[in-house]
DRENTIVEX-519212 format. One line per field, with one value per atom (N, C-alpha, C): residue in three letters; residue number from 1; atom name; x, y, z. Coordinates in steps of 0.1 Angstrom, whole numbers, plus 5000, padded with zeros to 4 digits. Layout:
res <- (ALA ...);
n <- (NUM ...);
atom <- (CA ...);
X <- (X ...);
Y <- (Y ...);
Z <- (Z ...);
This chain:
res <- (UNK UNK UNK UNK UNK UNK UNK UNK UNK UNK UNK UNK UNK UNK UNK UNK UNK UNK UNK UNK UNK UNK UNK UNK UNK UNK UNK UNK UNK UNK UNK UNK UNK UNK UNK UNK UNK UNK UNK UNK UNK UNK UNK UNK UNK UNK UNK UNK UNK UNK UNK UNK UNK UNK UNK UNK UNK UNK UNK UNK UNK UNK UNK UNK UNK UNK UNK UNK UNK UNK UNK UNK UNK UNK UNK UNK UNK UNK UNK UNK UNK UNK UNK UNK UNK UNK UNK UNK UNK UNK UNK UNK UNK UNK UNK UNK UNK UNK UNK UNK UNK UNK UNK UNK UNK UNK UNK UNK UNK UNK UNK UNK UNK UNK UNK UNK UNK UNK UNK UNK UNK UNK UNK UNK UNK UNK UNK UNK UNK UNK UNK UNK UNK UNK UNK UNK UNK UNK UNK UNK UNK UNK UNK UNK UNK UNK UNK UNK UNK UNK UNK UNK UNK UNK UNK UNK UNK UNK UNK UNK UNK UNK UNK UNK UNK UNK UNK UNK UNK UNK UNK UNK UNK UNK UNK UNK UNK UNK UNK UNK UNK UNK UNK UNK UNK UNK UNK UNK UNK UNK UNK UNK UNK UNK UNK UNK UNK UNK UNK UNK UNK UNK UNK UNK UNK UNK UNK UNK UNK UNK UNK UNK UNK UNK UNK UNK UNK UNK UNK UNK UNK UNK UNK UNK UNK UNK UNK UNK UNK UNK UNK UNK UNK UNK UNK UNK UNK UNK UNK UNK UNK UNK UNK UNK UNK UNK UNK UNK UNK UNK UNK UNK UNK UNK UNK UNK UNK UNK UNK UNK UNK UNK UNK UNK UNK UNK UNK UNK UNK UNK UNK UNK UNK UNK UNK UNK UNK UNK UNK UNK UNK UNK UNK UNK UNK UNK UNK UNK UNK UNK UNK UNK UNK UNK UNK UNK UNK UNK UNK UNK);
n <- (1 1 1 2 2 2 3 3 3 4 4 4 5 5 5 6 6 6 7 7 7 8 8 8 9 9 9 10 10 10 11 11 11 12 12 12 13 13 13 14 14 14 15 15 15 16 16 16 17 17 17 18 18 18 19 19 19 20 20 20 21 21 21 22 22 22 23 23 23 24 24 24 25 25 25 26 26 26 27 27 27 28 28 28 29 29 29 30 30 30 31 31 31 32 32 32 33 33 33 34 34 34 35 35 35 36 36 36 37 37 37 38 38 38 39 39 39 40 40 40 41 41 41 42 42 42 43 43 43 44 44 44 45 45 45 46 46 46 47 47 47 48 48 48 49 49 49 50 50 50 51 51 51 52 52 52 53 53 53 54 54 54 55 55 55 56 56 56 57 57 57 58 58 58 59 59 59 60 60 60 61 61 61 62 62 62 63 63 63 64 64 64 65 65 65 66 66 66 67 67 67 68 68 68 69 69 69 70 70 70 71 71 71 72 72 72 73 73 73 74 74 74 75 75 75 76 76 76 77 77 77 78 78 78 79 79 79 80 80 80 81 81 81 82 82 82 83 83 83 84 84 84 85 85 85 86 86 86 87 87 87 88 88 88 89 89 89 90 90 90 91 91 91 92 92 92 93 93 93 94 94 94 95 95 95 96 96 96 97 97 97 98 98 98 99 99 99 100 100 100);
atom <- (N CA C N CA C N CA C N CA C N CA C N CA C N CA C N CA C N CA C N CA C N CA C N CA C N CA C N CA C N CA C N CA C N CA C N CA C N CA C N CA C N CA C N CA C N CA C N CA C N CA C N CA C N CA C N CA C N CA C N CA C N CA C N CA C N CA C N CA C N CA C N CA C N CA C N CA C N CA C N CA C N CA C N CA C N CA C N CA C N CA C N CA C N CA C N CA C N CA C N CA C N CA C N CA C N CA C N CA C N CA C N CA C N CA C N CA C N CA C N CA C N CA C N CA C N CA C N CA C N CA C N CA C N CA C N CA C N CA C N CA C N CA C N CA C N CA C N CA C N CA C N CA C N CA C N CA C N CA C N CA C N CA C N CA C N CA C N CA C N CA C N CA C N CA C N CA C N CA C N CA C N CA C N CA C N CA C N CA C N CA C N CA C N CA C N CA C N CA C N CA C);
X <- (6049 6050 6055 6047 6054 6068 6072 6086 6096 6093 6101 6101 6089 6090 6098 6097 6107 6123 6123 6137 6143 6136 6141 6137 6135 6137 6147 6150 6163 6176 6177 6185 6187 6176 6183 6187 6179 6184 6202 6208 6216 6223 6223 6228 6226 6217 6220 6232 6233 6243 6255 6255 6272 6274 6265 6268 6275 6266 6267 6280 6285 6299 6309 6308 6323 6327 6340 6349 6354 6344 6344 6362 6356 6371 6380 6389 6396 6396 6383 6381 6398 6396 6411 6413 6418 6421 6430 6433 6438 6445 6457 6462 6465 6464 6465 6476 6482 6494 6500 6499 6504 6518 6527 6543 6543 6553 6562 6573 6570 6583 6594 6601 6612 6608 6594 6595 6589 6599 6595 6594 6590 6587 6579 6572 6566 6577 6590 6598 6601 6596 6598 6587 6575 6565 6561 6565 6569 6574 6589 6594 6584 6576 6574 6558 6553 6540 6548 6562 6564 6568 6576 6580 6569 6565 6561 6546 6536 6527 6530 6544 6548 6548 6554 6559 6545 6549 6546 6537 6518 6510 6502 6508 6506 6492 6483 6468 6472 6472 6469 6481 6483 6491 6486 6486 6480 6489 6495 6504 6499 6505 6503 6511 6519 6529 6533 6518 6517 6525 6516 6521 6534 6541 6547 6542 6532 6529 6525 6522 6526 6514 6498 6495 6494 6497 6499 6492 6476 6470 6476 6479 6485 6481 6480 6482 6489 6485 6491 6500 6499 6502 6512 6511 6524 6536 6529 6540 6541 6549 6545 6551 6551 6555 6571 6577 6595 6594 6592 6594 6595 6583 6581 6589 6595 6604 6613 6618 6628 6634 6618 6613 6612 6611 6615 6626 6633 6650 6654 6652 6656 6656 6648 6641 6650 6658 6663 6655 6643 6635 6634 6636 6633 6618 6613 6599 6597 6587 6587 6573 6565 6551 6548 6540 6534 6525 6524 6520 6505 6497 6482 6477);
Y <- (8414 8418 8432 8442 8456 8456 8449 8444 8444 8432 8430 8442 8449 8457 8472 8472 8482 8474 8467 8463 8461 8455 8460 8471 8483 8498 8499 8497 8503 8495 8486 8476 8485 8489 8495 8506 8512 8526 8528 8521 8515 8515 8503 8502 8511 8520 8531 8541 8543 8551 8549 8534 8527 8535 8528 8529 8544 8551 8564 8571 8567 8573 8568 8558 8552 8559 8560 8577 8566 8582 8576 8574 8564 8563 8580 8586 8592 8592 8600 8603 8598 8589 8589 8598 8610 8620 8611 8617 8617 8629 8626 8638 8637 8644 8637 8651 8643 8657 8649 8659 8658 8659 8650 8658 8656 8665 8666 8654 8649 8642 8634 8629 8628 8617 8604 8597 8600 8589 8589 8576 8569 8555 8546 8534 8525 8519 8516 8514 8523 8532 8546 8540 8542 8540 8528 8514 8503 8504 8509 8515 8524 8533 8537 8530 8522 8512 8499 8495 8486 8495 8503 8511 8521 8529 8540 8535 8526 8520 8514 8513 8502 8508 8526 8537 8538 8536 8542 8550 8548 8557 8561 8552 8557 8547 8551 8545 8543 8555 8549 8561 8552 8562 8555 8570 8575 8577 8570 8574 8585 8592 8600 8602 8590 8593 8606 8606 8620 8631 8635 8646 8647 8638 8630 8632 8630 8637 8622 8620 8610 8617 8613 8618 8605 8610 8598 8606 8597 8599 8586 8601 8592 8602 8590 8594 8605 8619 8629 8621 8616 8614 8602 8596 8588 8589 8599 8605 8617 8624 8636 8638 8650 8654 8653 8653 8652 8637 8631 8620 8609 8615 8607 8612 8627 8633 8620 8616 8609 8593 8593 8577 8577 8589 8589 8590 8598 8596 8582 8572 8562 8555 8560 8545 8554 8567 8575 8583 8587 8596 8608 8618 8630 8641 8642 8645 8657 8662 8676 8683 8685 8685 8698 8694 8708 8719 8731 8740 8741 8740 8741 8755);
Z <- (9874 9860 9859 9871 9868 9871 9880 9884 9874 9860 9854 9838 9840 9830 9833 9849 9850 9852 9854 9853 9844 9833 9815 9810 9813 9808 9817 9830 9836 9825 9827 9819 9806 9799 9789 9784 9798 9799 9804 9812 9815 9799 9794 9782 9774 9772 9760 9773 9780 9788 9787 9786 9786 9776 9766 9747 9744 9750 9748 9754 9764 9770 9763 9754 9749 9744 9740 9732 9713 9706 9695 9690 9677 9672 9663 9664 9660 9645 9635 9624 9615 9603 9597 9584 9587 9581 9567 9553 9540 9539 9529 9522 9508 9500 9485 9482 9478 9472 9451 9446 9434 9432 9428 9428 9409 9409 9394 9395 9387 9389 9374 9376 9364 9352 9360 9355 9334 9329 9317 9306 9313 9305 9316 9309 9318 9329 9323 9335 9346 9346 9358 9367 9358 9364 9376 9362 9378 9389 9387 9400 9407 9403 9412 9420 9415 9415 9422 9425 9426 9448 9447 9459 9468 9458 9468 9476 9469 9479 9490 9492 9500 9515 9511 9525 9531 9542 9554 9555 9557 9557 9539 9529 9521 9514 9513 9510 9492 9486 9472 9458 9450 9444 9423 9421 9406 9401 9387 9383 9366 9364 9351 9341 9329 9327 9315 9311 9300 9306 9319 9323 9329 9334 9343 9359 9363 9378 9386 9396 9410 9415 9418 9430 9442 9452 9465 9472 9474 9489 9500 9513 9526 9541 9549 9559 9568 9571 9574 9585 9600 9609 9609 9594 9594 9587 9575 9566 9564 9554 9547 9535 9530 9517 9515 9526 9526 9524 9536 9532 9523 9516 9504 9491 9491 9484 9482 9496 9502 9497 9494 9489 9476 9464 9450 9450 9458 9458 9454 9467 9468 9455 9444 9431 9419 9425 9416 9408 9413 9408 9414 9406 9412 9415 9423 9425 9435 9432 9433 9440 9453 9454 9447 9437 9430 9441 9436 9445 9440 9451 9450 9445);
């Protein structure tokens, strides 16, 4: 019996060791940037609800059309602020990252 009670604390001593050396997952960083941008009617807006969720890294996008502003939270390591410049280009919008 002492036999098998030390062999299940090694066992799990063992197992909390494994557990414990695994290499955690790489925290997933966000960036939220606000741009100015040209749009000015609900048809801007679809375009831009229809395209820019689509780029690359890009999690979620707010549109404002009072103020006219765009904020797009995304992935630092897949996109960035050019890029996405790049990608209102494309829908014929002109957009601008406001300065913090």
């Amino acid at each position: 019996m002492k036999k098998f009670i030390s062999l299940c604390l090694v066992a799990m001593f063992a197992i909390g060791i494994g557990s414990a050396q695994q290499p955690q997952k790489a925290e997933k960083r966000s960036v939220t940037t606000e741009f100015a941008t040209s749009i000015d009617c609900p048809g801007c807006a679809k375009k831009v609800t229809n395209t820019i969720p689509y780029e690359k890294g890009v999690k979620d996008v707010q549109i404002d059309l009072d103020t006219k502003t765009v904020t797009v939270t995304y992935d630092p390591t897949k996109t960035n602020d050019e890029a996405l410049v790049k990608a209102f280009a494309k829908i014929k919008i002109e957009a601008e990252p406001k300065k913090k």
